[in-house]
Backbone as a printed PyTorch tensor [residue, N CA C, xyz], in Angstrom:
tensor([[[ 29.8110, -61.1720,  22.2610],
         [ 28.5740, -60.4420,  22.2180],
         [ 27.6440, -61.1540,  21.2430]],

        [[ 26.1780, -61.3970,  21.8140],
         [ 25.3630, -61.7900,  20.5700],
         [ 24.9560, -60.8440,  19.4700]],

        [[ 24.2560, -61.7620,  18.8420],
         [ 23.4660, -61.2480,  17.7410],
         [ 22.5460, -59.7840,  18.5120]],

        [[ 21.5360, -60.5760,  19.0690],
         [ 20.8110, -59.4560,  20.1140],
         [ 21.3910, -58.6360,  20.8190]],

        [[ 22.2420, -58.6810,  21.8000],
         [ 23.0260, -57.3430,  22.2050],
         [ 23.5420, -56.3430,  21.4050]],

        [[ 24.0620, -57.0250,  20.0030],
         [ 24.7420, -56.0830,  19.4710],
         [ 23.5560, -55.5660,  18.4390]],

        [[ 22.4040, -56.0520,  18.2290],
         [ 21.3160, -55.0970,  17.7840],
         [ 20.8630, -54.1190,  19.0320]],

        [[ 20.8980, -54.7090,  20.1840],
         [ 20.1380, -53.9680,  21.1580],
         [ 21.7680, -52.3810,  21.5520]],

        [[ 22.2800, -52.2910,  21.4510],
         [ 23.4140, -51.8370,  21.3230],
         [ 23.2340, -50.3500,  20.1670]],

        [[ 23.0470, -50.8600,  19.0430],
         [ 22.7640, -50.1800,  18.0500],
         [ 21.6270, -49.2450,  18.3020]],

        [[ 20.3460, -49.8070,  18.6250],
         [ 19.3030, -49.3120,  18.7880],
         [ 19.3820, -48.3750,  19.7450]],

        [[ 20.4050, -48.2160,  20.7090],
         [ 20.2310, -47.6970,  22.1180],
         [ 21.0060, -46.5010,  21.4870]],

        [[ 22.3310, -46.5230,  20.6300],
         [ 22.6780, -45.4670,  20.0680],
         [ 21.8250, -44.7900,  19.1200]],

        [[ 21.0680, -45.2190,  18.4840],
         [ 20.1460, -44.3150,  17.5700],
         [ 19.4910, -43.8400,  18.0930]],

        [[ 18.4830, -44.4810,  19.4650],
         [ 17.5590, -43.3900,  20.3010],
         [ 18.2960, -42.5180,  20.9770]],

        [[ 19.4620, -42.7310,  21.0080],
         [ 20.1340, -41.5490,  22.3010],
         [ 21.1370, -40.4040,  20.9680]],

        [[ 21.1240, -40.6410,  19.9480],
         [ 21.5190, -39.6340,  18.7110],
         [ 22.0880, -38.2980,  19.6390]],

        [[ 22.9170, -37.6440,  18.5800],
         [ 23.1260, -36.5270,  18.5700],
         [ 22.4360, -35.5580,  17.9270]],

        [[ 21.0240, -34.4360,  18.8340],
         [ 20.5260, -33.4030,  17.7090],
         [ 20.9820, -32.3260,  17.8500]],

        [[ 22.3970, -31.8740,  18.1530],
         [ 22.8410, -30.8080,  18.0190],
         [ 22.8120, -30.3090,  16.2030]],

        [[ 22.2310, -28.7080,  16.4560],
         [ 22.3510, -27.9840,  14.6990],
         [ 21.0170, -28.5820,  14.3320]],

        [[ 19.8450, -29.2090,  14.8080],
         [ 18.4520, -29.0990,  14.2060],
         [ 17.9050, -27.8550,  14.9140]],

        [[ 18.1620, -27.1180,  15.4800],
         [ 17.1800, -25.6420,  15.7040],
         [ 18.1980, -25.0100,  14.7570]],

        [[ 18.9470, -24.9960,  14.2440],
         [ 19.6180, -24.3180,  13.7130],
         [ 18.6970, -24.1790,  11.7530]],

        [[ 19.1910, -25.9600,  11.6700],
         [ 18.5450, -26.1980,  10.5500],
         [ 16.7740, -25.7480,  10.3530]],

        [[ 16.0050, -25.8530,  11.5160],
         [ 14.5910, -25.7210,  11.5560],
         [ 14.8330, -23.8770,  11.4690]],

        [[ 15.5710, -23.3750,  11.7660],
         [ 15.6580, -21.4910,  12.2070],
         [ 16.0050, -21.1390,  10.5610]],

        [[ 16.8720, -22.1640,   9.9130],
         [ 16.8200, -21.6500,   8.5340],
         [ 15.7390, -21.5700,   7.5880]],

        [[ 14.9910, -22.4110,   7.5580],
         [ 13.8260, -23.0750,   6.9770],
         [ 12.6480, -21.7540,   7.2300]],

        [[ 12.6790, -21.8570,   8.8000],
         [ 11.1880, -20.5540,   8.9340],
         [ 11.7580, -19.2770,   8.7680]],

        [[ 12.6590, -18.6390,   8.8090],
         [ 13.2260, -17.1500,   8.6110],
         [ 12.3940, -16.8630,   7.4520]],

        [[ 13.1740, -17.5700,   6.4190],
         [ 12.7550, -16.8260,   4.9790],
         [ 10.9400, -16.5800,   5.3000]],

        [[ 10.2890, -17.9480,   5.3830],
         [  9.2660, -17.5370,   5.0850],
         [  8.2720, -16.5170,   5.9350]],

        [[  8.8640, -16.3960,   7.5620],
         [  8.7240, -15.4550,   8.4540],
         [  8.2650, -14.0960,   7.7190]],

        [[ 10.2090, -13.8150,   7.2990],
         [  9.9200, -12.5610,   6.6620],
         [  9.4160, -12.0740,   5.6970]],

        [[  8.9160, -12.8690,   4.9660],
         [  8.0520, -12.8150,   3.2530],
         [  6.6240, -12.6030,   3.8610]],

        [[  6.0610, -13.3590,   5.2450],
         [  5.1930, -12.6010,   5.3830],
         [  4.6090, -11.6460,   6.0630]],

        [[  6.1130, -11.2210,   7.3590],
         [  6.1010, -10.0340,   7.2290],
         [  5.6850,  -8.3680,   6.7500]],

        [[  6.4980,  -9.3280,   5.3690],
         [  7.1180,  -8.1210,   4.5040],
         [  5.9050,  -7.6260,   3.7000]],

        [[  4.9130,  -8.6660,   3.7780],
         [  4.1510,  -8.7610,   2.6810],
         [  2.9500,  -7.8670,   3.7290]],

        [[  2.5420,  -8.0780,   4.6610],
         [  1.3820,  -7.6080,   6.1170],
         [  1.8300,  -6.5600,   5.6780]],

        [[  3.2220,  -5.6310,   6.1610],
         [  3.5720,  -4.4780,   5.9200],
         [  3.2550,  -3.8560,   4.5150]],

        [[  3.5090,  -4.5830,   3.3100],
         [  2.9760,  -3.7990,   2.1080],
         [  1.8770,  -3.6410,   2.0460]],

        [[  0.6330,  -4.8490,   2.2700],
         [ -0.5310,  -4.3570,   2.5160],
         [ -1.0170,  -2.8110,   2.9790]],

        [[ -0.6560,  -3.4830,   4.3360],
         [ -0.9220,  -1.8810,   5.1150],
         [ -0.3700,  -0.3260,   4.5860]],

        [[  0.8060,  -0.2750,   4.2680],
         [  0.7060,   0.7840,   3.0090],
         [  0.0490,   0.9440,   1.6680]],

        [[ -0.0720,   0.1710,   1.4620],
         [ -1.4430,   0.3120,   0.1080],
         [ -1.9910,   0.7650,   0.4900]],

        [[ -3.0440,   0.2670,   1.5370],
         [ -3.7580,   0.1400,   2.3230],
         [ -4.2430,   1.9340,   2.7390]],

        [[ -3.3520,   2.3280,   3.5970],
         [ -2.8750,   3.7070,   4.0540],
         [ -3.0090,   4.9230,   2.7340]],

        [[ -2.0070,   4.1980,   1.5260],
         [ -2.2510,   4.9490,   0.5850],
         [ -3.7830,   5.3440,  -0.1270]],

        [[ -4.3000,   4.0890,  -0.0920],
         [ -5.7520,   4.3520,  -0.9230],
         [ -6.5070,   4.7690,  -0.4580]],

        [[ -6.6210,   4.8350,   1.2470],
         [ -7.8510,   5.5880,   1.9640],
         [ -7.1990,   6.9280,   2.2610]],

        [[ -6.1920,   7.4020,   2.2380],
         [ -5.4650,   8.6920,   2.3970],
         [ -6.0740,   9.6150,   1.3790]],

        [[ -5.7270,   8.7800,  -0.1460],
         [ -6.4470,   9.6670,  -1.4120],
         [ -7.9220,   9.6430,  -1.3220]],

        [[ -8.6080,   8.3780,  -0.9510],
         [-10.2430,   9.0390,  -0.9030],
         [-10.4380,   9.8150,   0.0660]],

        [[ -9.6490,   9.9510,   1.5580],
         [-10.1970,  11.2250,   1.9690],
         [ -9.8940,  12.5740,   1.2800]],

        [[ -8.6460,  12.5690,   0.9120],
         [ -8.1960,  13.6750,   0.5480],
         [ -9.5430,  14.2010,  -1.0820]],

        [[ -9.6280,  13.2870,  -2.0580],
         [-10.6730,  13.6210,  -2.7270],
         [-11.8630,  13.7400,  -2.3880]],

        [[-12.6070,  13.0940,  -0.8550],
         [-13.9680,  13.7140,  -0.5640],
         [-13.7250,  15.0840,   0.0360]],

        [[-12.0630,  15.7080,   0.3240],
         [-12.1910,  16.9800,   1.4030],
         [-12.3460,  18.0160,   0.0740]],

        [[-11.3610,  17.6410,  -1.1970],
         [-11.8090,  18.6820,  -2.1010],
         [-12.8480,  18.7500,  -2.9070]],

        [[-13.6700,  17.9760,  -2.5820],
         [-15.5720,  17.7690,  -3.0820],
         [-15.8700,  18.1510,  -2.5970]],

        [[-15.8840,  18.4210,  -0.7360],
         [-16.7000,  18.7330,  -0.0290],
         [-16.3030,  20.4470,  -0.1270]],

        [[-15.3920,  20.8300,  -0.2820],
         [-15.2310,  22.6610,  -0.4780],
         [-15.4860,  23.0500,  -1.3380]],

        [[-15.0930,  22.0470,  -3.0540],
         [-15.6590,  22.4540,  -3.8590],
         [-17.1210,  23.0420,  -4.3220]],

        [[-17.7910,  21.9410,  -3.4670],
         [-19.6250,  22.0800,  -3.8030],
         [-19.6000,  22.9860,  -2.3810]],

        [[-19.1930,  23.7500,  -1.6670],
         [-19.2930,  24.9930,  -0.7110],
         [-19.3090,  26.2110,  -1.9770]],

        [[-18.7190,  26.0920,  -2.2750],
         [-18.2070,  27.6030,  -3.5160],
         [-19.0360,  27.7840,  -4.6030]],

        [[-19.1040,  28.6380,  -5.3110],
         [-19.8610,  29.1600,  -6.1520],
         [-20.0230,  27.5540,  -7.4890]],

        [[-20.8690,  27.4630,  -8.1560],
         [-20.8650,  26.6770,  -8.7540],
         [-19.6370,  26.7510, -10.1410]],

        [[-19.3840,  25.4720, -10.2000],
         [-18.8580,  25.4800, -11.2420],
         [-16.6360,  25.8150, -11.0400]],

        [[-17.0860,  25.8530,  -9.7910],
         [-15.6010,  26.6510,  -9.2870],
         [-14.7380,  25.5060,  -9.2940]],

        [[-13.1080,  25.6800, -10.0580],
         [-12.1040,  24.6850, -10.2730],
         [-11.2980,  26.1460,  -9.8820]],

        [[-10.6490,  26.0870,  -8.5160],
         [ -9.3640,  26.7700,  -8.2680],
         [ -8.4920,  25.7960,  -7.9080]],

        [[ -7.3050,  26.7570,  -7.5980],
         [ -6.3020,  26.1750,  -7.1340],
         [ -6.4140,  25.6170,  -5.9020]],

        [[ -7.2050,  26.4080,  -5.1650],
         [ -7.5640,  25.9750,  -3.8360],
         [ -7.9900,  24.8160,  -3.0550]],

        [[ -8.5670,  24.1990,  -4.2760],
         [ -9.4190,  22.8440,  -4.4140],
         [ -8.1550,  21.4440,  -4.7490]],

        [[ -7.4160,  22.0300,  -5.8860],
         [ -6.0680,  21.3170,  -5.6330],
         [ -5.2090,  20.9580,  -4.5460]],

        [[ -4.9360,  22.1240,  -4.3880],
         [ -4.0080,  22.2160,  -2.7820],
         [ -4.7580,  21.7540,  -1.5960]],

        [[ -5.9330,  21.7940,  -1.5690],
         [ -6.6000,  21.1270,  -0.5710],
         [ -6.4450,  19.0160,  -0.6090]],

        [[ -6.5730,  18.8890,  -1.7950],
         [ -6.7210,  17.3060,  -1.8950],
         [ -4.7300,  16.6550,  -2.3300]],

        [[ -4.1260,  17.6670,  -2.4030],
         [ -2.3450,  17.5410,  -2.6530],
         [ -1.8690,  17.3960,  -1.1180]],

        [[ -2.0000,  18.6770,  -0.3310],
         [ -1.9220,  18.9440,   1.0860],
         [ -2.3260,  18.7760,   1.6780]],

        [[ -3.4090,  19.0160,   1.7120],
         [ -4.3920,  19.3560,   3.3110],
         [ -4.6010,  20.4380,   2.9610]],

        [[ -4.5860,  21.3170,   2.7090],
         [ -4.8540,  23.3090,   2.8860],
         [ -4.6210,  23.3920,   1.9380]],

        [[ -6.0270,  24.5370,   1.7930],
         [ -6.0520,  25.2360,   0.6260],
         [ -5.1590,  26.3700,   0.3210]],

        [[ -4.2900,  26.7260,   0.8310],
         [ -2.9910,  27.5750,   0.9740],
         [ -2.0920,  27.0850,   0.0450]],

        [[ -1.8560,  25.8130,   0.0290],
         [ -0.9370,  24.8850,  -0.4920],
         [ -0.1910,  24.2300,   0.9240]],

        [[  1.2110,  23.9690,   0.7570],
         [  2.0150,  23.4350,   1.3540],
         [  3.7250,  22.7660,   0.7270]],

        [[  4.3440,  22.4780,   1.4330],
         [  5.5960,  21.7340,   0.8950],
         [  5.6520,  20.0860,   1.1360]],

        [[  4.8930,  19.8780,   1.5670],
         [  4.8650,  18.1470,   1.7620],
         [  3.2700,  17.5400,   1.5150]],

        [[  2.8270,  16.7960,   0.2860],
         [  1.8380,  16.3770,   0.0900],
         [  1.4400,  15.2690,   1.1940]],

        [[ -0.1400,  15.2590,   0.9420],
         [ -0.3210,  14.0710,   2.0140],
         [ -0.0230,  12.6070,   1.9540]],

        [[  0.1820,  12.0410,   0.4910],
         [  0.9380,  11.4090,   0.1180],
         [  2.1350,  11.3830,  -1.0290]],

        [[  2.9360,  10.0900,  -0.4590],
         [  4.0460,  10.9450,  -1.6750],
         [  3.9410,  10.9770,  -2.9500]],

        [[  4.9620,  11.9120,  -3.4070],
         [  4.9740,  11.5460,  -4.8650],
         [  3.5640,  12.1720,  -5.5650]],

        [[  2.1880,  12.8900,  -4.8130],
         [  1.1060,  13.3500,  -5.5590],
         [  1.4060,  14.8800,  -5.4830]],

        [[  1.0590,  15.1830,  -6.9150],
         [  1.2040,  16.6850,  -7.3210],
         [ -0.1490,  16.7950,  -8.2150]],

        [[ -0.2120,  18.6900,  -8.2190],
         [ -1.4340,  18.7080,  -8.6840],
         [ -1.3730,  17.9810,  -9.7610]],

        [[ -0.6960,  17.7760, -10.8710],
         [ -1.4070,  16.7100, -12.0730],
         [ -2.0690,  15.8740, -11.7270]],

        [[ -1.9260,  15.2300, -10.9190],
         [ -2.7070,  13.7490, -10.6460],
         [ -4.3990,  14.3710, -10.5230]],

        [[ -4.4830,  15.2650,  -9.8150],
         [ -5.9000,  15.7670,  -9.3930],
         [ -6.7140,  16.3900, -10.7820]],

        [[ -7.8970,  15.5540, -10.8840],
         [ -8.8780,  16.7050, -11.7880],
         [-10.1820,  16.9530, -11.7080]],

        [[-10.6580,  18.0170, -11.2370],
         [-11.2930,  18.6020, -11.0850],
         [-13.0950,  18.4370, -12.2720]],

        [[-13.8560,  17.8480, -12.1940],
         [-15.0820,  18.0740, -13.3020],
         [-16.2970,  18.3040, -12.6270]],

        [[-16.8960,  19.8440, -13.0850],
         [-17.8940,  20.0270, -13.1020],
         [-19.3550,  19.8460, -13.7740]],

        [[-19.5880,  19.2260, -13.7040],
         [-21.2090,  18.7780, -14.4110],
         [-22.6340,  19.0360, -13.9200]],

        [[-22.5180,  20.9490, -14.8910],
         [-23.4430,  21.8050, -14.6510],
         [-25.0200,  21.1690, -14.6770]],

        [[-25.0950,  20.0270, -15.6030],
         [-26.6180,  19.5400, -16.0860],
         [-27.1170,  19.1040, -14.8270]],

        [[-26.0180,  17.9910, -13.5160],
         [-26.0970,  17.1570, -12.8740],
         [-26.4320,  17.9430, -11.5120]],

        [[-26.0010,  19.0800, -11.5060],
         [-24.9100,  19.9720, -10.4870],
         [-24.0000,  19.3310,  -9.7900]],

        [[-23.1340,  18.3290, -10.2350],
         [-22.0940,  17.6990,  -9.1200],
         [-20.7450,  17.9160,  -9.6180]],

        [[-19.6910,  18.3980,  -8.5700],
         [-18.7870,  17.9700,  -8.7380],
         [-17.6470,  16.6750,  -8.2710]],

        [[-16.7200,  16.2040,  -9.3060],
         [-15.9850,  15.2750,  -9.0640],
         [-14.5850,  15.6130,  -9.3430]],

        [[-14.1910,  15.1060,  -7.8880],
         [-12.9040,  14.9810,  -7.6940],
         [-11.8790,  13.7990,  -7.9680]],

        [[-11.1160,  13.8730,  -8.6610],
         [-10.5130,  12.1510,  -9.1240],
         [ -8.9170,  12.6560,  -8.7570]],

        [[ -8.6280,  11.4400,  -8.3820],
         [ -7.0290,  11.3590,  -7.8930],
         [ -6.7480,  10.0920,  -9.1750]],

        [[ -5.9270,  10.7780, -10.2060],
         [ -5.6500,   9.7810, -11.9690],
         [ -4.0300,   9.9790, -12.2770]],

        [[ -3.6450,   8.6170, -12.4000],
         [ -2.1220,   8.5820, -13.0230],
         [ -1.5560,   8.4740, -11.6080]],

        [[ -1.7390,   8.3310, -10.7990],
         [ -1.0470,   8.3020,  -9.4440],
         [ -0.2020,   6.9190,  -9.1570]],

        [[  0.9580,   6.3190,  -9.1110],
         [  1.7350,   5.2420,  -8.9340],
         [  1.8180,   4.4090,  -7.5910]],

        [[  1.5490,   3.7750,  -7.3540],
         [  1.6810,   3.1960,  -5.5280],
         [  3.1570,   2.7700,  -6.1650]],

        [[  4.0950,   2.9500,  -5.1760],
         [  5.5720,   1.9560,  -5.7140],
         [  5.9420,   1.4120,  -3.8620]],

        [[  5.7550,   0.2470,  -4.1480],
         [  5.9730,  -0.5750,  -2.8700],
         [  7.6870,  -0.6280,  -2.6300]],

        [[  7.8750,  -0.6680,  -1.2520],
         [  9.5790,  -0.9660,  -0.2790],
         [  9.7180,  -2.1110,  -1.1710]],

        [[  9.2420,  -3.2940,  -1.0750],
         [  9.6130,  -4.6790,  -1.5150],
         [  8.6270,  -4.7560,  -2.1920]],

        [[  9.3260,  -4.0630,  -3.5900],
         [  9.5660,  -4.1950,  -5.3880],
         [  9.9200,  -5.3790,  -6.0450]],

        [[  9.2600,  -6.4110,  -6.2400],
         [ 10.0890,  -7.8940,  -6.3420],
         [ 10.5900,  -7.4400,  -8.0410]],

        [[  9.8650,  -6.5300,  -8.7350],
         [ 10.1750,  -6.2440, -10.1480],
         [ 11.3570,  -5.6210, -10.0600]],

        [[ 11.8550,  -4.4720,  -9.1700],
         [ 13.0450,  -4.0540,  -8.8580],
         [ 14.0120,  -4.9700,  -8.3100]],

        [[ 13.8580,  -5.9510,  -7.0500],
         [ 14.7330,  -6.8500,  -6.5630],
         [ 15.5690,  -7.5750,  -7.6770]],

        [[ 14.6510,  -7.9730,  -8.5520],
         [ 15.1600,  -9.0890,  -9.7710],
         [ 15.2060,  -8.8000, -11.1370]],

        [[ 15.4590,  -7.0220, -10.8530],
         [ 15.4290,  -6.7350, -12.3380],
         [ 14.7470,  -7.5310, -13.9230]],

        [[ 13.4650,  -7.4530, -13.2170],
         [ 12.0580,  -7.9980, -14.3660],
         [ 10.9650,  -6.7950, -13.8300]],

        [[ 11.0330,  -5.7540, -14.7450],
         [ 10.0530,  -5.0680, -14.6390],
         [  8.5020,  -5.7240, -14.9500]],

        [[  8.6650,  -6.8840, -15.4950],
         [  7.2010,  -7.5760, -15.2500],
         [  6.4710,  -7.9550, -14.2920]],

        [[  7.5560,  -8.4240, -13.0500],
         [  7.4110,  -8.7170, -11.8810],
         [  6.6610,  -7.3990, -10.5780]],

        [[  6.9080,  -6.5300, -11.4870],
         [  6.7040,  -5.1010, -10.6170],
         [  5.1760,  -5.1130,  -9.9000]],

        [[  5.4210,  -4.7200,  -8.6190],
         [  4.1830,  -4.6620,  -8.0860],
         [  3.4020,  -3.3320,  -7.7090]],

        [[  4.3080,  -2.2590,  -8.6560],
         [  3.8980,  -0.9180,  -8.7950],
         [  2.2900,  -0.8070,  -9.3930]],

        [[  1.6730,  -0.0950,  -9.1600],
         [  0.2240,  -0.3340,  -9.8730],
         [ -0.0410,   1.7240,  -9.5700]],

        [[ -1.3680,   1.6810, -10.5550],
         [ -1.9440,   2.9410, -10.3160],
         [ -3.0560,   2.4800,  -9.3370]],

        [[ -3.0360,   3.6460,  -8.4510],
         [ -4.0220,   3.8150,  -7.3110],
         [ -4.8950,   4.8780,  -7.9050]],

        [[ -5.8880,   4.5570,  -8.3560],
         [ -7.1670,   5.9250,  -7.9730],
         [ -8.4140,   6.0960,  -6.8100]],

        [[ -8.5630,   7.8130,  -6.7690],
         [ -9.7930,   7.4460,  -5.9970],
         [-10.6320,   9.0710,  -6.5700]],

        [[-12.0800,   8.5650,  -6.4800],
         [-12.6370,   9.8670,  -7.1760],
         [-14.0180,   9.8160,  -5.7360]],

        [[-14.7120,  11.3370,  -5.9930],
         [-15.5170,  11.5070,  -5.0900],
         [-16.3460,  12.3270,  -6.0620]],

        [[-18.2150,  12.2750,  -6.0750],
         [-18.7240,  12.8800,  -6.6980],
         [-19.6330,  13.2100,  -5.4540]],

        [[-19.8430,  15.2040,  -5.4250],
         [-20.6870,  15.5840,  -4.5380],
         [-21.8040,  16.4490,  -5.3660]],

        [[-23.0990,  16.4550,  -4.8550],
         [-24.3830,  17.5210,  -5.0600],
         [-23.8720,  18.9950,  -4.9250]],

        [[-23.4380,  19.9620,  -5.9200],
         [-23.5440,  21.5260,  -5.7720],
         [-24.7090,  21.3760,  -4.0540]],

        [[-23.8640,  22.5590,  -3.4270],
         [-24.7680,  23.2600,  -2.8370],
         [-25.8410,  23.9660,  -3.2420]],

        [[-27.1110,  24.1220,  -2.7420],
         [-27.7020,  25.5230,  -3.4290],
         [-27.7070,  26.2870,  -2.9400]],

        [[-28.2660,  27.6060,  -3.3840],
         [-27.8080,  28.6830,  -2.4480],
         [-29.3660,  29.1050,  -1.7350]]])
């Protein structure tokens, strides 16, 4: 055999290779980052969900509040922006909010009242501060949302 055949030989085995286990190797590589951003679209969208949930819920107890006599902080006004209904309820509209979070201020000079949703926690599924035990890492944050409406007059 020559020189040349037995390069041409060689060459013919390297183009004709074995790629068995590269989708395998390429399937390892994109997973992770697949699901990181996934994971991440999905946390958005609950934030997301969470923060416009509380500003409606604080423009619905502005908007009943400034219906009612001036100056009025009931319970009713709570349970309305906790629940949905001014009745109350057993399941808030989001989790984890109880009346503390809600407060109520009237500002007779202005005539407006404001509704603020304060101290409230967003705590995300995929907690990287929880995953890796570094509460620095935590991607827990406070969510607020406040609504200021004009008293009705009468």
């Amino acid at each position: 055999m020559s020189v040349v055949g037995h390069f041409r030989s060689r060459l013919a085995r390297f183009a004709l290779r074995d790629e068995r286990g590269t989708q395998l190797v390429e399937l390892a590589i994109v997973i992770p980052v697949a699901l990181m951003l996934l994971a991440s679209v999905a946390e958005f969208g609950r934030f997301f969900y969470t923060y416009t949930t509380l500003s409606k819920a604080t423009r619905a107890g502005a908007r009943y509040l400034v219906s009612q006599p001036p100056g009025t902080k009931n319970s009713a006004g709570q349970n309305l922006v906790v629940y949905g209904s001014t009745t109350g309820g057993t399941k808030p509209v989001v989790d984890k909010l109880g009346a503390a979070n809600v407060k109520i201020v009237y500002n007779a000079a202005a005539q407006t009242t404001t509704v603020q949703i304060e101290s409230y926690k967003y705590e995300p599924i995929f907690d990287l501060g929880k995953l890796t035990n570094n509460p620095k890492l935590s991607l827990a944050i406070n969510v607020g949302a406040s609504t200021t409406m004009h008293q009705l007059v009468d």
